[in-house]
C-alpha angles and dihedrals in degrees: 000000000000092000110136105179115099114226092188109098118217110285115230111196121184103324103322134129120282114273117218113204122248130221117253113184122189128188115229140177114283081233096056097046090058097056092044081051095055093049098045082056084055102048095026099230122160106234092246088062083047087049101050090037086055099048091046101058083044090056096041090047093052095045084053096048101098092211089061084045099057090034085058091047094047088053096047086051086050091048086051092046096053085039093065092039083062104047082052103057099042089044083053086045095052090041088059099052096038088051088058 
């Protein structure tokens, strides 16, 4: 699993830049990568197509996990939360030196 080419072109998404890919290395058991060995031989897959399969079934399982869903929720309320402690205390802050 030494290849070092990527056989993902950049991906262009509604009119933004151009998006080069990144590398992304993992260490795995010497066990595992033989048998991912012996499948990419099968199906013929570089490792970087086996890479990105794989972390996109990874992606798609844990945004359907309803327990990520509601941890991701509950950070975005807590952001919110420290967004608006914020607001406040700046607005308190300008009020005090406009009211001199």
């Amino acid at each position: 699993m030494s290849e070092q080419r990527s056989d993902m072109p950049p991906q262009l998404s509604g009119g933004e830049e151009e998006r080069k890919p990144v590398v992304f290395a993992v260490r795995i058991d010497p066990a595992l990568r033989e048998q991912v060995e012996g499948i990419r031989g099968i199906t013929e897959q570089s490792v970087n197509e086996v890479g990105v399969e794989a972390l996109i079934a990874w992606v798609d399982n844990k945004l359907a996990d309803e327990d990520v869903r509601e941890k991701a929720m509950a950070g975005i309320e807590e952001e919110e939360r420290r967004i608006k402690e914020r607001k406040a205390a700046i607005q308190g802050i300008l009020e005090a030196t406009t009211s001199k």
